[in-house]
C-alpha positions as CSV (number, residue, x, y, z in Angstrom):
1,X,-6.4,-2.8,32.3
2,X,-4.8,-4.8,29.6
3,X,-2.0,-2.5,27.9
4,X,-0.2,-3.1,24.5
5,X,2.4,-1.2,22.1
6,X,-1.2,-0.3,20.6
7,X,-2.7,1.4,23.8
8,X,1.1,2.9,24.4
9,X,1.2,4.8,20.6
10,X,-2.2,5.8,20.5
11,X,-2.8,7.0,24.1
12,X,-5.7,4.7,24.8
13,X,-7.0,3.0,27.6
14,X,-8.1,-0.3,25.8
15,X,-6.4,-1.9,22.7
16,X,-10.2,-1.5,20.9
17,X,-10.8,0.5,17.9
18,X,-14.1,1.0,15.9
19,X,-12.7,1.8,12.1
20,X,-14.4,3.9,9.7
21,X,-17.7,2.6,8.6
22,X,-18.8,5.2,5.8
23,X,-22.4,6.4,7.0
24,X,-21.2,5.6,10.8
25,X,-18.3,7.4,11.6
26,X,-20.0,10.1,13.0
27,X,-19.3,12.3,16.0
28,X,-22.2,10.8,17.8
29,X,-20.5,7.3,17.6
30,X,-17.0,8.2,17.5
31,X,-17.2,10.4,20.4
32,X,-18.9,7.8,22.8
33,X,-16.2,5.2,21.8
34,X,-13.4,7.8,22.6
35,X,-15.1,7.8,26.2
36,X,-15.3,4.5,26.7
37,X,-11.5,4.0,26.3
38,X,-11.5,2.8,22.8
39,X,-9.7,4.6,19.5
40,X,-13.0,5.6,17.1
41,X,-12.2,6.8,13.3
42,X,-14.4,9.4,11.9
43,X,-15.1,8.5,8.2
44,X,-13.7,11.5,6.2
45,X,-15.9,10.9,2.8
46,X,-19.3,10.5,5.2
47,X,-19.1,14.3,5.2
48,X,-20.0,16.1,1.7
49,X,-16.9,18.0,1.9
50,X,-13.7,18.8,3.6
51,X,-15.4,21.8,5.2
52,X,-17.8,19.6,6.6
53,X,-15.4,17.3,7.9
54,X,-13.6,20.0,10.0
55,X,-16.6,20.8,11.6
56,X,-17.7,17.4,12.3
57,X,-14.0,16.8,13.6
58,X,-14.8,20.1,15.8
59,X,-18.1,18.3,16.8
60,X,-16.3,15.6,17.9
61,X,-14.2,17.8,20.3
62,X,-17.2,19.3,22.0
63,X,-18.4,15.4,23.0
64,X,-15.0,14.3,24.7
65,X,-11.2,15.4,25.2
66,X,-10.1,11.7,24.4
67,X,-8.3,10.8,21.4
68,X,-10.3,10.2,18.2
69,X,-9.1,9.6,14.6
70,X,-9.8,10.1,10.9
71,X,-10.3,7.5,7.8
72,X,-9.6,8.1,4.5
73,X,-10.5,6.0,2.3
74,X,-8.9,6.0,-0.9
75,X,-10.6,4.3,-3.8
76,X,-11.5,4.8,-7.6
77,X,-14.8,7.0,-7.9
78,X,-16.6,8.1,-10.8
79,X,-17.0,11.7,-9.5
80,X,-13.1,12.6,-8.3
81,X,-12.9,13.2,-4.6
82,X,-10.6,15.9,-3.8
83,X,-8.5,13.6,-1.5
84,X,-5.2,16.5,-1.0
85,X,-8.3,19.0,0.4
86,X,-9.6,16.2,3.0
87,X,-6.2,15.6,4.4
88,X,-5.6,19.5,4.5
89,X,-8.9,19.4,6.5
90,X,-7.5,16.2,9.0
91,X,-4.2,18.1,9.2
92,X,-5.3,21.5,10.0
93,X,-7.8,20.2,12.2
94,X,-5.1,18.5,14.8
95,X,-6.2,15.0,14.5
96,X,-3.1,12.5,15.5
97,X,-4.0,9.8,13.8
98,X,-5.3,8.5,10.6
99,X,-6.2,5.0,9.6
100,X,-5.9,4.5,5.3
101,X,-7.8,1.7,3.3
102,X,-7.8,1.1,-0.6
103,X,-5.3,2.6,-2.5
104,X,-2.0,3.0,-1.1
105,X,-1.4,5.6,1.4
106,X,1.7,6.5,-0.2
107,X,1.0,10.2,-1.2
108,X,-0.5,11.0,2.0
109,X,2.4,9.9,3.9
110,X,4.5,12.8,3.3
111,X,1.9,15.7,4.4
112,X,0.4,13.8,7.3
113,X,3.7,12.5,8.6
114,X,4.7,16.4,8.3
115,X,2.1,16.6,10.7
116,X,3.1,14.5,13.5
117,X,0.3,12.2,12.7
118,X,0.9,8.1,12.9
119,X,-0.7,6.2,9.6
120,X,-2.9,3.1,10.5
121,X,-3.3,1.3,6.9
122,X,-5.6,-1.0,6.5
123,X,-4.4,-4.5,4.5
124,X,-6.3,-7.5,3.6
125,X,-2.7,-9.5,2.6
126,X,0.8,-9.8,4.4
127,X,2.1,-8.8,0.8
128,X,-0.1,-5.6,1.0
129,X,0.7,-5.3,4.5
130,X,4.4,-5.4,3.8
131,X,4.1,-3.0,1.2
132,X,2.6,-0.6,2.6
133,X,5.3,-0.9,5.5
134,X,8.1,-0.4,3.3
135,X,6.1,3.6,2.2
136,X,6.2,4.1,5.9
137,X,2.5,3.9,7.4
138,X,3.1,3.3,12.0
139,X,0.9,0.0,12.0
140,X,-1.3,-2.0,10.1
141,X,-5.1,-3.2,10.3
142,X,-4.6,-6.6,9.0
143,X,-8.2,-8.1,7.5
144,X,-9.4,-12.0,7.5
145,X,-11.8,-12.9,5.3
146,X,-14.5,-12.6,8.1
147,X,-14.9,-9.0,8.1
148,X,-17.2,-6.4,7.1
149,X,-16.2,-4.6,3.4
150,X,-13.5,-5.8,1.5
151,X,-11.7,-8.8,2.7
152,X,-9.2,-9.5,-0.8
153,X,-9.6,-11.9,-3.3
154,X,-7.3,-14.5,-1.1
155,X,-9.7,-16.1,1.3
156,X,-7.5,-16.1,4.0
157,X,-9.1,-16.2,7.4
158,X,-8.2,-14.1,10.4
159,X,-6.8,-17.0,12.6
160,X,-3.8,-17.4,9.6
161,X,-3.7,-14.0,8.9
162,X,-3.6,-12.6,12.1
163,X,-0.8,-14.5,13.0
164,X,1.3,-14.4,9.2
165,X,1.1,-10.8,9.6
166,X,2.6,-10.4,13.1
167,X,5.7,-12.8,12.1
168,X,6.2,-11.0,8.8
169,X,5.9,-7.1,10.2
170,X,7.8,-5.2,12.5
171,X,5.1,-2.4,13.0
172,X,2.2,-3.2,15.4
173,X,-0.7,-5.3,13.8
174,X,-4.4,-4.8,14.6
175,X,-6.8,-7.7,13.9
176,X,-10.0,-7.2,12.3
177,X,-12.7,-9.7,11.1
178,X,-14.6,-12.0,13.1
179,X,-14.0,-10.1,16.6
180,X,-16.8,-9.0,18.8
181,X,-16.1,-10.3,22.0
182,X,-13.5,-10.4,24.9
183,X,-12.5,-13.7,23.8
184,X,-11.7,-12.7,20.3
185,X,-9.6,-9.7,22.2
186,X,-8.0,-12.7,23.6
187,X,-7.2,-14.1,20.6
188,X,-6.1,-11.4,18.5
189,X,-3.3,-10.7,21.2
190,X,-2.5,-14.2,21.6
191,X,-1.7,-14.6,17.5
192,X,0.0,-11.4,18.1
193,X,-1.6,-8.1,17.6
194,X,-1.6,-5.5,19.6
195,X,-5.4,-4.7,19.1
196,X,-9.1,-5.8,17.8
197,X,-10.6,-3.7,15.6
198,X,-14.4,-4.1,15.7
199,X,-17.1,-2.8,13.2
200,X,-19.7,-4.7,13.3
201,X,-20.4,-5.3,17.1
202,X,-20.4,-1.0,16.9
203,X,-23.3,-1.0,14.9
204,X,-25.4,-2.5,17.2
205,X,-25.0,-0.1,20.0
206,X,-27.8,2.3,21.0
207,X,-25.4,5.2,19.7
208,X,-25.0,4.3,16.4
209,X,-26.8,6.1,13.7
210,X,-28.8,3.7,12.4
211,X,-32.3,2.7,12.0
212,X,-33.3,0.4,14.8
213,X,-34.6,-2.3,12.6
214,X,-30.9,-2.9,11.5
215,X,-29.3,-2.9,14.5
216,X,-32.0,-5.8,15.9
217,X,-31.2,-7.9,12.5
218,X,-27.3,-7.9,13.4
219,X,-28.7,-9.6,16.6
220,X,-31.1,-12.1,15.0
221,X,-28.5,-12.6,12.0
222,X,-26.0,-15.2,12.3
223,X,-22.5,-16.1,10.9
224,X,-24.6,-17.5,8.3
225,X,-26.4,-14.4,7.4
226,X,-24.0,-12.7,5.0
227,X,-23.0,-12.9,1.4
228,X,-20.0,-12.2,-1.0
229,X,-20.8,-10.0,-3.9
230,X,-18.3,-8.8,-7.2
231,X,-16.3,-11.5,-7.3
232,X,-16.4,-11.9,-10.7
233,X,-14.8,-8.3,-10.5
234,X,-12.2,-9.0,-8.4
235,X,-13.4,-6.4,-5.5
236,X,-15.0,-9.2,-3.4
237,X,-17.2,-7.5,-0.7
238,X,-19.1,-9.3,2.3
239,X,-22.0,-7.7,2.8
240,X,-25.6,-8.6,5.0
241,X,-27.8,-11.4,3.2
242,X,-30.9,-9.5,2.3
243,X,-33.2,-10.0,-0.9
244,X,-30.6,-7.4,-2.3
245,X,-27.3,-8.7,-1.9
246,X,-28.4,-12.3,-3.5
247,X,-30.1,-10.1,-6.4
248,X,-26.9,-8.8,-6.8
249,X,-24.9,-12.1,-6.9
250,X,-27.1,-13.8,-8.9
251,X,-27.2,-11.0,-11.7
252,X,-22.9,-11.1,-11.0
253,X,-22.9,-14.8,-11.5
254,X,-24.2,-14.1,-15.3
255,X,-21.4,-14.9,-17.7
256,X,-20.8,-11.8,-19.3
257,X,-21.9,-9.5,-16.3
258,X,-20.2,-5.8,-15.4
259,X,-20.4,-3.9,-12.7
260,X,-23.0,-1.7,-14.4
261,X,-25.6,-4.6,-13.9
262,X,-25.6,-3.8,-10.6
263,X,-24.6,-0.3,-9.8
264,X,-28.1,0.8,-9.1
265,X,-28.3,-1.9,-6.6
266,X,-25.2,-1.5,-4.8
267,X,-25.4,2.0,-4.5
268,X,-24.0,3.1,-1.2
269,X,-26.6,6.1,-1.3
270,X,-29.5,3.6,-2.0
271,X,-28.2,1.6,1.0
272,X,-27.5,4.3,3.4
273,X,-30.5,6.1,3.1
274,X,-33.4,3.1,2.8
275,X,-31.7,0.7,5.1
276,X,-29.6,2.8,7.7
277,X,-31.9,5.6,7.6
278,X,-35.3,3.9,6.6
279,X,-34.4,1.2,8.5
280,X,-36.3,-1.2,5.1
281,X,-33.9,-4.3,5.6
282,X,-34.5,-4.8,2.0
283,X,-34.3,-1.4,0.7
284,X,-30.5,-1.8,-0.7
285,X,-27.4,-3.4,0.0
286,X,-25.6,-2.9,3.9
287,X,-22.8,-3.8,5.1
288,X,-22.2,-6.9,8.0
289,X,-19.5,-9.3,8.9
290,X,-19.7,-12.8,10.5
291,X,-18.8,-11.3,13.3
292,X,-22.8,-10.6,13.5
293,X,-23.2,-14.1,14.9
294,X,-22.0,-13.4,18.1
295,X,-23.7,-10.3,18.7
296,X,-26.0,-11.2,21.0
297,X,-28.0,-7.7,22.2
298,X,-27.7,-3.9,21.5
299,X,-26.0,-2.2,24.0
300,X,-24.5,1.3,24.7
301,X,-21.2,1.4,23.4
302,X,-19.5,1.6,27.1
303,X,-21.3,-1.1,28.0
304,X,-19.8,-3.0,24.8
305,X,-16.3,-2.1,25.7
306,X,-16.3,-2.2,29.1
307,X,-18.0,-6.1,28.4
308,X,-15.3,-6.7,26.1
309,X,-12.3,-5.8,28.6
310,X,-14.0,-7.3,31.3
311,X,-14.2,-11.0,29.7
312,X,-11.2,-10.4,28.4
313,X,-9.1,-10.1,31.7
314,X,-11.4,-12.2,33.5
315,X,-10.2,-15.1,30.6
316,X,-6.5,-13.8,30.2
317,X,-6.2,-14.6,34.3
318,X,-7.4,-18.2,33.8
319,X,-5.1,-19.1,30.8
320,X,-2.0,-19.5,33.0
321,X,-4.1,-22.5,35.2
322,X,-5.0,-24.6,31.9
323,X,-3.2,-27.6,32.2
324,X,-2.5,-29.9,29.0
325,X,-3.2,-33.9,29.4
């Protein structure tokens, strides 16, 4: 067992966590990630409302007795998104912890805090990360520009920013971007985190509720096989190279271009439902990180973490016999 101030706070058995994928935080991912030893986010705005998120959080419950936790994810919508009557829904419900990502978790902090619940915020900066540090969140999910979703407009890879982040905080740091394996585990502790968070190797488990056709290109793809979209908008996202995503950067490279060029496009519904559901690997825009290069198979998500922490100790007991020169 390899045990960190991140499997100590959270009451974990592995220092793992699967953060909220919108679409994918579902009770029958999150729970099978809970019972492999892992910490698994529920994605609060996957459910239509916040009724349907306590029942999906009650779901959850019936599947395992381990701890599980809730994402909110805070960003500008064009329909407003009741945000106070989710977090009544994650506090009434019991949940103990809650990772943040967008906007700043700063109004949230006082209710769930209230609560007893500890604040994982997401960051894709050491600035952000600081910030968001000095409103009081317990640890932060610091990005590199390998991951899955957002990674900042900075371009700063997880092996400096893994590292920056651990110096400059004094909460725990979780890694994310570009892990999938018990190596990167390895390394993410060795720059100093305390955890790996993982998104993209969690899609390609036979739990995950997605078509199969997606979960067999994250295999085939490689580090190659994704593409940065909106940067001309300053919300940079890395996304799966399909016929969609370079539609959508080619129309973005237009001098002159808006968001509204490519709205129908992006759509997240258009996405979810023809590629995730439909499983049409060109019906709309998915997300991937480079991390998809070193998925090599779909497996059940215990045999993914118990893989994982296998190669991990296996390698943390041979670093000690390297020998330099």
């Amino acid at each position: 067992m390899i045990r960190t101030d991140f499997t100590e706070m959270f009451g974990v058995e592995h220092p793992l966590v699967c953060g909220g994928m919108t679409g994918l935080g579902v009770a029958e991912l999150i729970a099978p990630v809970a019972e492999a030893g892992a910490l698994g986010f529920l994605t609060a705005l996957t459910q239509p409302t916040p009724e349907a998120l306590a029942a999906e959080i009650a779901r959850t419950r019936e599947l395992t007795d381990r701890p599980f936790g809730v994402n909110l994810t805070i960003l500008p919508t064009r329909e407003p998104v009741p945000y106070d009557e989710y977090r009544a829904a994650i506090v009434e419900s019991g949940i103990t912890v809650v990772e943040t990502a967008g906007s700043s978790p700063e109004p949230h902090l006082p209710d769930l805090h209230a609560a007893g619940i500890k604040v994982i915020h997401k960051a894709t900066s050491v600035r952000h990360a600081l910030s968001a540090q000095r409103k009081g969140v317990d640890a932060i999910s610091i990005d590199g520009f390998e991951c899955a979703g957002h990674p900042g407009e900075d371009d700063v890879p997880g092996l400096v920013l893994i590292p920056a982040a651990a110096r400059a905080l004094d909460v725990p740091v979780i890694a994310s971007g570009g892990l999938a394996t018990g190596a990167g585990l390895v390394a993410a502790l060795a720059l100093g985190a305390c955890a790996a968070n993982m998104g993209t190797r969690f899609m390609a488990t036979t739990e995950a509720p997605i078509h199969e056709n997606v979960k067999r290109q994250i295999v085939a793809n490689d580090e190659r096989d994704t593409v940065l979209v909106f940067r001309e908008l300053r919300n940079t996202a890395r996304v799966a190279r399909n016929a969609v995503s370079e539609e959508i950067r080619a129309i973005g490279s237009r001098p002159g271009a808006t968001f509204d060029d490519v709205a129908e496009l992006a759509s997240g519904v258009r996405g979810r439902r023809q590629v995730l559901g439909e499983g049409d690997l060109d019906g709309g825009m998915w997300w991937a990180g480079q991390s998809q290069g070193l998925v090599t198979e779909v497996a059940s998500v215990r045999e993914v973490v118990d893989t994982i922490v296998a190669d991990a100790t296996e390698l943390l007991g041979t670093l000690p016999t390297l020998r330099v020169g």
